[in-house]
Residue, then its C-alpha position, 0 to 999 in steps of 0.5 A: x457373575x457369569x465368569x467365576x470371579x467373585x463379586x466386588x464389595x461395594x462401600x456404602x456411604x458414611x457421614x462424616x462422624x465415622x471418618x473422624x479419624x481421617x486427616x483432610x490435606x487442608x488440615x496439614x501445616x503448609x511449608x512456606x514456597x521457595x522463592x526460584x532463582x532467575x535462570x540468568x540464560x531465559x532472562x537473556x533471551x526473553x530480554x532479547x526478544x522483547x528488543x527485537x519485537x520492538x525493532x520490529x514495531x518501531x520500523x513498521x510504523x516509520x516506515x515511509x511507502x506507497x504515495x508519501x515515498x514519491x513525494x507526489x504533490x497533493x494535486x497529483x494522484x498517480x503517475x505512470x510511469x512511476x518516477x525512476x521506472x526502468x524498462x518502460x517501452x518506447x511507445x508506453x503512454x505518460x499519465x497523470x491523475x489529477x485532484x478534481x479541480x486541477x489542469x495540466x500540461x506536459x512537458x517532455x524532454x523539454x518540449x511542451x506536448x500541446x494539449x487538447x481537452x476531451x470534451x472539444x473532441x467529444x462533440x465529433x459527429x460519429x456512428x454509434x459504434x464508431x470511436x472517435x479520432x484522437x490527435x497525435x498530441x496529449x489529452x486532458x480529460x476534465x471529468x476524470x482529471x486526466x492528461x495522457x499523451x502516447x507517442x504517436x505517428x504524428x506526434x512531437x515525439x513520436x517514440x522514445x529514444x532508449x535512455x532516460x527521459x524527463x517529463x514535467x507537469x505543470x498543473x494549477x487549480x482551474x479557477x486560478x488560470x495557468x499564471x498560477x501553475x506548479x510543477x513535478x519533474x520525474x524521470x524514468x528509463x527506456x529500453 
């Protein structure tokens, strides 16, 4: 080397019969294993992590959320407001979405808001553009399966009052008639 160091020996291979006096490790006599004693401290633990995991899966999968904790009838998609909604304002439109085939009307504060459908409405002559002139009462759309009503100037109810309102909707299959009706009741709060 260019350094001074001597060079390194390098070993040269060898077949096996001149290692003859060499031990291999999977020659030696293996000791039995000891068996470990259970730490009773990480089997406590472990024990109570388990219990907790399974708390934890149990209380997801009963868990009631969504449409099933309203209690909404299987006619009825949606509803805004929600039942026991709080600071709704005085002029926020009731809405109830409905299952294709149903009608419905509306009762407030135990007055039934008369109803006009969209269709009836739809055949107004306007300019293209121009938006047609909705009556101050509830609406039901029979395509989308739909009533609303807004408190309006003009209206049975022109505002709510602050406090806790009623609404009940009295919906039936279309080809049953109205003397087949169901009810939901719901309430919810003004500011």
């Amino acid at each position: 080397m260019c350094d001074g160091r001597p060079l390194q020996k390098v070993q040269t291979p060898c077949s096996s019969s001149q290692n003859s006096d060499v031990n291999n490790d999977h020659d030696l006599p293996v000791a039995p294993s000891r068996r470990r004693r259970i730490n009773i401290e990480t089997l406590v633990i472990s024990l109570g992590l388990s219990i907790g995991v399974l708390l934890i899966v149990l209380g997801v999968n009963s868990a009631t959320t969504g449409r099933d904790a309203l209690g909404y009838p299987d006619a009825i998609i949606d509803i805004s407001p929600a039942p026991n909604d709080r600071q709704v304002l005085s002029q926020t439109e009731v809405n109830v979405d409905l299952q294709d085939g149903y009608e419905a009307v509306l009762i407030l504060d135990d007055i039934e808001i008369p109803t006009e459908r969209l269709d009836n409405l739809a055949s107004q002559i306007v300019k293209p553009g121009e938006q047609i002139a909705l009556p101050p009462t509830a609406i039901y759309d029979q395509g989308n399966s739909r009533i609303r009503f807004e408190p309006t100037e003009g209206a049975v109810i022109e505002s709510y009052t602050v406090g806790i309102h009623q609404v009940e909707i009295l919906y039936w299959r279309i080809e049953d008639g109205r003397n087949s009706a169901r009810s939901f009741t719901w309430t919810f709060e003004v500011l």
